[in-house]
Backbone as a chain_set.jsonl record, in Angstrom:
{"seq": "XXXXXXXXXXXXXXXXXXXXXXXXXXXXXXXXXXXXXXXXXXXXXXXXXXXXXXXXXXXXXXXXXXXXXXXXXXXXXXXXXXXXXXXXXXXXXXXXXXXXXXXXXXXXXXXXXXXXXXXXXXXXXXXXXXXXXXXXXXXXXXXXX", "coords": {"N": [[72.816, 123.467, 160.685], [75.097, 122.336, 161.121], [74.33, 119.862, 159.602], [75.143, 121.036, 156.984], [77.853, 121.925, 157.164], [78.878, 119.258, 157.554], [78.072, 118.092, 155.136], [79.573, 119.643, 153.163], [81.965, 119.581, 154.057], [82.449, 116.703, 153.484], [81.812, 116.949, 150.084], [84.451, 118.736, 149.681], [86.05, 116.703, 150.157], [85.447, 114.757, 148.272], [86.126, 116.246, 145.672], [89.032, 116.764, 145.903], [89.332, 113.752, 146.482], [89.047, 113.194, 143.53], [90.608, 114.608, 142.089], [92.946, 113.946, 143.229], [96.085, 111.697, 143.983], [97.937, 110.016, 141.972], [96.433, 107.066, 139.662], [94.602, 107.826, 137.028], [95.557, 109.733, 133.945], [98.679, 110.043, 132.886], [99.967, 113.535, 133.354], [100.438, 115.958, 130.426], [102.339, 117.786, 128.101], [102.994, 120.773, 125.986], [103.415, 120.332, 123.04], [104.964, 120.339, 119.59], [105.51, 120.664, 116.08], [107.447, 120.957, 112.631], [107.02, 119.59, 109.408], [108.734, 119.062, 106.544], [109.608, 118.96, 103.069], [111.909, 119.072, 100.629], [111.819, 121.814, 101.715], [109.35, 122.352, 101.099], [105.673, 122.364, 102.347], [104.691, 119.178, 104.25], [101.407, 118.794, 103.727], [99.057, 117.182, 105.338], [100.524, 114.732, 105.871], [100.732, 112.47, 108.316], [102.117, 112.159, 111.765], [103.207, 110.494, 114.77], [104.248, 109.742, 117.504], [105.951, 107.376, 119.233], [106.682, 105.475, 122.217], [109.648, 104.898, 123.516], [110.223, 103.797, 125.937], [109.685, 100.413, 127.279], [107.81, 100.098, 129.303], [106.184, 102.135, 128.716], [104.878, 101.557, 126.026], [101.925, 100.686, 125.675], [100.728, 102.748, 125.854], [98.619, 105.432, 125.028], [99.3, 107.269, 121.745], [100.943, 110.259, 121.362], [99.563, 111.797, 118.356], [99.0, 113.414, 115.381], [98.068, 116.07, 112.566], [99.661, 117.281, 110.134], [99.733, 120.792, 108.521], [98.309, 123.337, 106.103], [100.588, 124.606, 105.695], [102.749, 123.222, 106.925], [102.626, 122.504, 110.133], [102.475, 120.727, 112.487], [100.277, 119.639, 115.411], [100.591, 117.876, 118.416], [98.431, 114.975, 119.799], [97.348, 113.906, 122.352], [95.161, 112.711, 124.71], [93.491, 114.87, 124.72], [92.512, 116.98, 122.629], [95.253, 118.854, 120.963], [96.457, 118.499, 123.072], [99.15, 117.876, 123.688], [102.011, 115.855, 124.394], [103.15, 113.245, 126.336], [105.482, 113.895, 128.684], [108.944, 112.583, 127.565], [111.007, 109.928, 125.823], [110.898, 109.447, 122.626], [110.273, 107.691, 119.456], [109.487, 108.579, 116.498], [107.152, 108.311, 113.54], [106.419, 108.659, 110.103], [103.93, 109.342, 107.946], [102.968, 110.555, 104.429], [99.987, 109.994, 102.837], [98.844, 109.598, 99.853], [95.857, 111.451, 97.696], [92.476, 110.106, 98.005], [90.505, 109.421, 95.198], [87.95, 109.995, 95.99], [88.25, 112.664, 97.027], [89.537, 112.733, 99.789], [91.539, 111.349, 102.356], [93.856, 108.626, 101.204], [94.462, 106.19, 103.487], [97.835, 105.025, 104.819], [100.288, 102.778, 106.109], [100.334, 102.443, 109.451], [98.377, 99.687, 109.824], [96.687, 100.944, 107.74], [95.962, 101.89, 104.586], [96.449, 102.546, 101.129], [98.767, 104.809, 99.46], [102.201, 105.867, 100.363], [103.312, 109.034, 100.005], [106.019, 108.999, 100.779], [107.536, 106.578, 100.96], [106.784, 104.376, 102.67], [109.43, 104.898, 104.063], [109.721, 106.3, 106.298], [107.68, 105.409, 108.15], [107.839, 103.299, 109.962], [107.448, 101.858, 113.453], [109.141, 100.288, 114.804], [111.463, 100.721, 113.78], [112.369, 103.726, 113.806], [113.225, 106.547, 111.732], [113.647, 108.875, 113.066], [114.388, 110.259, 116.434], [113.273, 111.889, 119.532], [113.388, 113.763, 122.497], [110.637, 114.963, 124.694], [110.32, 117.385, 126.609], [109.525, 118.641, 130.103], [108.671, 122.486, 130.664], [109.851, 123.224, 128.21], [110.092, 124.604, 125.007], [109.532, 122.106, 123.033], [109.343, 121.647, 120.634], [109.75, 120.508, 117.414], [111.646, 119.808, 114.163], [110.767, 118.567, 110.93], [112.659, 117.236, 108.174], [112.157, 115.501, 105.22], [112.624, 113.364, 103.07]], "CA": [[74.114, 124.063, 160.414], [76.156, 120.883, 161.705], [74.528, 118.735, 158.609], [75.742, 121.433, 156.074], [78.76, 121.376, 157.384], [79.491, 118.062, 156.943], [78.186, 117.74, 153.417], [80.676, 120.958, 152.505], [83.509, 119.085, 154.22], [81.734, 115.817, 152.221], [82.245, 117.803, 148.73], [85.849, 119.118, 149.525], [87.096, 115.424, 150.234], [85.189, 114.175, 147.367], [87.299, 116.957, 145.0], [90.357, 116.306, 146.431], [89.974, 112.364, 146.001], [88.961, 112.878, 142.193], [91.736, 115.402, 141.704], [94.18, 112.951, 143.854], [97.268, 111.67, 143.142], [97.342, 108.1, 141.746], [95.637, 106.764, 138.736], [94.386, 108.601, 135.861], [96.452, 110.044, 132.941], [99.661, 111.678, 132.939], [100.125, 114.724, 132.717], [100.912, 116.382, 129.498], [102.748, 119.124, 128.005], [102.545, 121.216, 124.773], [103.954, 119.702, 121.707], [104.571, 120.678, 117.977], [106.334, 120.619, 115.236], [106.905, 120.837, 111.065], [107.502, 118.477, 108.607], [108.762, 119.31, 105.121], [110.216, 118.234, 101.921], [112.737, 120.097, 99.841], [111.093, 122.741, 101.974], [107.727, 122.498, 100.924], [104.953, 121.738, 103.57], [104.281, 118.095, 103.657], [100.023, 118.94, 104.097], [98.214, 115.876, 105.132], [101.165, 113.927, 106.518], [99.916, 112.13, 109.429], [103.216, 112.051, 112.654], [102.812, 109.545, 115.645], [105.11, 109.882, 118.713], [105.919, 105.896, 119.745], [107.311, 106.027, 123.629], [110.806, 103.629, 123.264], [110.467, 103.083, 126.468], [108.871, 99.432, 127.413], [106.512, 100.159, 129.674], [105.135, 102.932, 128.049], [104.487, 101.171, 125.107], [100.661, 100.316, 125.227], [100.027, 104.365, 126.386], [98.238, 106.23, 123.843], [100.483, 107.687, 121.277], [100.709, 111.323, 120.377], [99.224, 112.061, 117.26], [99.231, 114.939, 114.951], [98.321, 115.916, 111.331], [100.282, 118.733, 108.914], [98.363, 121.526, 108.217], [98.942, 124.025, 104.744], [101.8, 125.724, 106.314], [103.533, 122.047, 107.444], [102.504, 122.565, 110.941], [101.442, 119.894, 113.111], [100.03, 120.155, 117.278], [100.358, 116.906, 119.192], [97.69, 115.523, 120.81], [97.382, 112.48, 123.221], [94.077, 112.328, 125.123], [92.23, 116.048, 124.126], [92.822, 118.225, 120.88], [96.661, 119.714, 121.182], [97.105, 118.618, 124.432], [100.845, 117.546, 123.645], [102.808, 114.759, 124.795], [103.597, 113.283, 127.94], [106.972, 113.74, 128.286], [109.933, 111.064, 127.479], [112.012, 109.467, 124.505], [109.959, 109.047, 121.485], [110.638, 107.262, 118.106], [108.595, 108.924, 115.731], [106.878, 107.851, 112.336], [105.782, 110.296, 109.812], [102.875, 108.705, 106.809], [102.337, 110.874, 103.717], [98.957, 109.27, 101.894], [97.749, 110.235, 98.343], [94.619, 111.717, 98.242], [91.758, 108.943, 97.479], [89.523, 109.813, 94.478], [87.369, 111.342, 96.558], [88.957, 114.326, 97.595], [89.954, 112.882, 100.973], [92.982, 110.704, 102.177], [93.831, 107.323, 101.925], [95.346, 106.046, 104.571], [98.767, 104.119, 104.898], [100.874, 102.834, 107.164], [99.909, 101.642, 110.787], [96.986, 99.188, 110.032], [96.036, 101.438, 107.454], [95.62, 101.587, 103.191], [97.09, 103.589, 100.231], [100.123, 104.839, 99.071], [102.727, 106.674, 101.121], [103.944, 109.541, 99.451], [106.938, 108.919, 100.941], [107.997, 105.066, 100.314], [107.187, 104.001, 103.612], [110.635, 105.046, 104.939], [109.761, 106.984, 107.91], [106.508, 104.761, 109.016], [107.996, 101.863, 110.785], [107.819, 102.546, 114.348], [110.268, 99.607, 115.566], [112.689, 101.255, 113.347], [112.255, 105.58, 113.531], [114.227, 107.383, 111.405], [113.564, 110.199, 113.947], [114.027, 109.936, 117.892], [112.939, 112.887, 120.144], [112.825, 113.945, 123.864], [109.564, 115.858, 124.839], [110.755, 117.706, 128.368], [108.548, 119.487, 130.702], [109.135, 123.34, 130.753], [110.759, 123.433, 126.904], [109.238, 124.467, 124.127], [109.192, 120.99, 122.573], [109.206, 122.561, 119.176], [110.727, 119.395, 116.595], [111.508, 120.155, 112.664], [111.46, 117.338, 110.72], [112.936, 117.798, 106.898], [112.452, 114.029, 104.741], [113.534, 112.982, 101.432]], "C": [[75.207, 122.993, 160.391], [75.872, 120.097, 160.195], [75.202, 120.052, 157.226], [77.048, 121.881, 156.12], [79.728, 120.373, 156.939], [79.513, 117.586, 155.227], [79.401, 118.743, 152.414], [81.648, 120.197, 152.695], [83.396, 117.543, 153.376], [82.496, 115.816, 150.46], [83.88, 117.791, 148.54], [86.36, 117.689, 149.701], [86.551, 114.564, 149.084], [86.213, 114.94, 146.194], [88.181, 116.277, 145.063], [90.727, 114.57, 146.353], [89.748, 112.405, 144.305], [90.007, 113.478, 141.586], [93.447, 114.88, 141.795], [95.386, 112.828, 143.082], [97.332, 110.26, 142.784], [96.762, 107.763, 140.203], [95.661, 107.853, 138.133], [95.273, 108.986, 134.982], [97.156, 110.777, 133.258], [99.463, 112.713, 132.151], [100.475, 115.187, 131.268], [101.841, 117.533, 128.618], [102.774, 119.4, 126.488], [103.833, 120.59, 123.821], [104.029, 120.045, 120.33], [105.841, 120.823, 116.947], [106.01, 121.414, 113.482], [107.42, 120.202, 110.66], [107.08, 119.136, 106.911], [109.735, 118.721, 104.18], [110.488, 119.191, 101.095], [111.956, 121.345, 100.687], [110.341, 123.976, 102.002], [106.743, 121.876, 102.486], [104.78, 120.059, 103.078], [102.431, 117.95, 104.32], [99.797, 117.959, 104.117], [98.885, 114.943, 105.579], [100.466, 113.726, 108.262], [101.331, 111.97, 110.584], [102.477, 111.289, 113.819], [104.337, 109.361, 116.037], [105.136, 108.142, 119.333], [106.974, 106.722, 120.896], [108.579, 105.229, 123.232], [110.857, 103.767, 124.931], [109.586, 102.281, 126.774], [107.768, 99.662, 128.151], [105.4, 101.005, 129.649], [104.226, 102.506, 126.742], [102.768, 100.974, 124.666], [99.608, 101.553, 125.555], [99.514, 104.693, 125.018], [99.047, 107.409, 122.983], [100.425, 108.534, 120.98], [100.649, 111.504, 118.661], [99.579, 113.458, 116.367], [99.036, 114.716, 113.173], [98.631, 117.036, 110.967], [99.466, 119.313, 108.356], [99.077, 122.077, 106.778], [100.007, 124.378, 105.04], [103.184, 124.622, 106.595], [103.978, 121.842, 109.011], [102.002, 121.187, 111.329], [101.195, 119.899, 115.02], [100.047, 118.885, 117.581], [99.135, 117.126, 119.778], [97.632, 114.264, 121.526], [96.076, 112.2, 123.944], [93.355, 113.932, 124.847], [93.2, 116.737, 123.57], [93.666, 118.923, 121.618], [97.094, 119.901, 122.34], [98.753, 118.412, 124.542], [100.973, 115.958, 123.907], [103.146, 114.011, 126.212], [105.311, 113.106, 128.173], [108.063, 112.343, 128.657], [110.224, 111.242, 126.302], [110.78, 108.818, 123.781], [110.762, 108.385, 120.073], [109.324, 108.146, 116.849], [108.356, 108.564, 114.213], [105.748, 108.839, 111.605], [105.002, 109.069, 108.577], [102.278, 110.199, 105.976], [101.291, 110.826, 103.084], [99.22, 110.377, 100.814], [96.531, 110.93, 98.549], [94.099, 110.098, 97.736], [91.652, 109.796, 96.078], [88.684, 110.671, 94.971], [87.437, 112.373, 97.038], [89.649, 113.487, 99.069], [91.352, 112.177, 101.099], [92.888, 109.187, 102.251], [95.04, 106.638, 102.527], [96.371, 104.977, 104.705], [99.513, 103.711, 106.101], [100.646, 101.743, 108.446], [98.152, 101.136, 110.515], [96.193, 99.904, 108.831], [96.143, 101.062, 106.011], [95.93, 102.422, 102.122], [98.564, 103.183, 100.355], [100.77, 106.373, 99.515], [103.655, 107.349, 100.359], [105.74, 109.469, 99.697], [108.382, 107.443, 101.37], [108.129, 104.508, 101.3], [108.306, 103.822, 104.464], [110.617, 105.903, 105.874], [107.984, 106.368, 108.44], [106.615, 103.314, 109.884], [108.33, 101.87, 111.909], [108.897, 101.48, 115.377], [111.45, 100.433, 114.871], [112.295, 102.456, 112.809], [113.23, 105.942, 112.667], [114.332, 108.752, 112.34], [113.729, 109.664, 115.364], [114.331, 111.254, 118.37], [113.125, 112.776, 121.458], [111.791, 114.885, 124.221], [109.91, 115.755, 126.332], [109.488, 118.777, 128.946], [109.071, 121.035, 130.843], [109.81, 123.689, 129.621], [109.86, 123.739, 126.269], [109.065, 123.077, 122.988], [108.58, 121.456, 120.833], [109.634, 121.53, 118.22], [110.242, 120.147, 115.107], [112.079, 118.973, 112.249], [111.522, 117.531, 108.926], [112.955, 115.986, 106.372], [112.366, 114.052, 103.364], [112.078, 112.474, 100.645]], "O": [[76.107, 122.974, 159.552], [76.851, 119.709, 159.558], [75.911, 119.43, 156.435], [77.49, 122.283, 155.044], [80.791, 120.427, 156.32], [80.336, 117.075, 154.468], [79.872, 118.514, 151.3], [82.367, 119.948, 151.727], [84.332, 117.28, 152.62], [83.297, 115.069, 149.898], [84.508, 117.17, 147.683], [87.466, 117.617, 149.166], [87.219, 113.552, 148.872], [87.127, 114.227, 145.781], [88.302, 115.232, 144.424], [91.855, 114.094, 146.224], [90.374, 111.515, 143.729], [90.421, 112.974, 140.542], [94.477, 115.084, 141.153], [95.747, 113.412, 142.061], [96.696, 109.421, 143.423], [96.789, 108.824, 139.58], [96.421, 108.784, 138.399], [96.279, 108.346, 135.29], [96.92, 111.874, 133.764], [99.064, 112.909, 131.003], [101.106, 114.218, 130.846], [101.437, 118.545, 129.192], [102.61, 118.457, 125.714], [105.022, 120.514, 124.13], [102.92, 120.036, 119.796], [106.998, 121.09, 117.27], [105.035, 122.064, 113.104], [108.472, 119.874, 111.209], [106.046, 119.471, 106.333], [110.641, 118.002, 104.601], [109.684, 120.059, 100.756], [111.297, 121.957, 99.847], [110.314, 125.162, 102.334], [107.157, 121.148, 103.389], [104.742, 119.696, 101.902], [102.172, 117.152, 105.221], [100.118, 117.315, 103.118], [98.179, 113.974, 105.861], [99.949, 114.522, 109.045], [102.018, 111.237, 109.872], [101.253, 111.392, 113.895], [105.292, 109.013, 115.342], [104.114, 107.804, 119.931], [107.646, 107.75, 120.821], [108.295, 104.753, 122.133], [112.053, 103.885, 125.197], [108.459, 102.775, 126.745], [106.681, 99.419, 127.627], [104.275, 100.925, 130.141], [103.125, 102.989, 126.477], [102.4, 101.099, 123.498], [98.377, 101.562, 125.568], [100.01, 104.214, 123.998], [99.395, 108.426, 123.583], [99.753, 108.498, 119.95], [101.608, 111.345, 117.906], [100.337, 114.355, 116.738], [99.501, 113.782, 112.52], [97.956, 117.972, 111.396], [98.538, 118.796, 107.734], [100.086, 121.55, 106.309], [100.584, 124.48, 103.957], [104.355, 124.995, 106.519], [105.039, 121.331, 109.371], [101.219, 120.562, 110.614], [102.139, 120.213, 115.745], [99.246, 118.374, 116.798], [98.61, 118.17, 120.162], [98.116, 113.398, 120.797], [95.803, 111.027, 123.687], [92.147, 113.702, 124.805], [94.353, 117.009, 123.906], [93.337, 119.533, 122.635], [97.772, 120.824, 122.791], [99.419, 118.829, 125.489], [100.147, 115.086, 123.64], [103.416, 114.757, 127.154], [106.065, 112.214, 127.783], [108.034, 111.495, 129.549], [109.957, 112.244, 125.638], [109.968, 107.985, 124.183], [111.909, 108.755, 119.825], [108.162, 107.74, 116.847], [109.389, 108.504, 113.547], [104.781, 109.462, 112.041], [105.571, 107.991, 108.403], [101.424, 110.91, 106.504], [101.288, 111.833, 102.376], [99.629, 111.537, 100.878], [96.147, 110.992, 99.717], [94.806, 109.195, 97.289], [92.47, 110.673, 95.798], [88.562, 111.842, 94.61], [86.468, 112.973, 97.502], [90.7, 114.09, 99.286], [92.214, 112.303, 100.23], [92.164, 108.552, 103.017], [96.21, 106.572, 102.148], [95.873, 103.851, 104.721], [99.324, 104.361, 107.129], [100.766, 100.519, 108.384], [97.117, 101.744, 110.79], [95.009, 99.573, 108.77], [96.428, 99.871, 105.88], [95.385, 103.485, 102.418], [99.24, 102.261, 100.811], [100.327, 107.498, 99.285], [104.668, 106.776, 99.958], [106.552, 109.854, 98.857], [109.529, 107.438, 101.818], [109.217, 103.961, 101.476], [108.381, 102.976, 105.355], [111.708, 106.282, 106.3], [107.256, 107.11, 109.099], [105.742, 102.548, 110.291], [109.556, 101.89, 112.014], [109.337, 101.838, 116.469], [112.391, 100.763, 115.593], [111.914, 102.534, 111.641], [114.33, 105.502, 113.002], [115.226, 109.572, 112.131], [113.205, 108.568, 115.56], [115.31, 111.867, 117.945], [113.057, 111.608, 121.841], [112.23, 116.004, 123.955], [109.89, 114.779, 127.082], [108.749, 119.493, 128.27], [110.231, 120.961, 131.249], [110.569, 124.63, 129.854], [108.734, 123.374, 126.605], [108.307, 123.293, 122.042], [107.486, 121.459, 120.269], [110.731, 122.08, 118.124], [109.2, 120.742, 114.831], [113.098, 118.392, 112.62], [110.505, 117.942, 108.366], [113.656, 115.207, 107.018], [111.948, 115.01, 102.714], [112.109, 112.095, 99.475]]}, "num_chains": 1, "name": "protein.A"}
């Protein structure tokens, strides 16, 4: 009785240090937006949340791509998890399609041609800046030329 005991109280302090406070990823909160033109959807536009502040900089950047509708869900470490909240610069990338039906990709590191003349993909210089707060709906509409 005494050794199952201990392995129970074992367990619960093993939890409780993996659950801890310390390390691992911040938190997140829900995120989303639309992005349109003359407003039309812009489908297939790719959005990327840069932190402006410095020592966030090398965090993993919310993502997100425009659906038919000109929806897009943040996501930062699992599918539509959001954002972690703070001051963002954001950079939006139209592509072409390829030839092959799919996209090709412009922008950050990437290849093609940006439907939208690379003027909202340069993330030292946003044409957009955001705050993503905890408890808001963190809702952004973004309308581009």
């Amino acid at each position: 009785m005494m050794s199952r005991s201990i392995a129970i109280l074992g367990m619960i302090t093993l939890l409780v240090g993996l659950s801890g406070c310390g390390g691992g990823t911040p938190k997140t909160t829900p995120a989303k937006g639309i992005i349109t033109r003359a407003g039309n959807p812009c489908s297939g536009a790719m959005v990327v949340f840069h932190p402006l502040v410095k020592e966030r900089a090398n965090d993993p950047k919310p993502v997100g791509t425009v659906d038919e509708k000109g929806v897009f869900v943040l996501t930062t470490y699992q599918k539509d998890d959001g954002a972690v909240p703070g001051e963002y610069g954001v950079t939006i990338v139209w592509n072409t399609k390829s030839p092959a039906g799919g996209l090709s990709l412009s922008g950050e590191g990437q290849t093609g041609t940006d439907q939208l003349g690379n003027r909202y993909g340069d993330p030292r210089n946003p044409r957009f800046k955001v705050t993503v707060e905890n408890g808001k709906p963190n809702e952004f509409k973004f309308e581009v030329e």
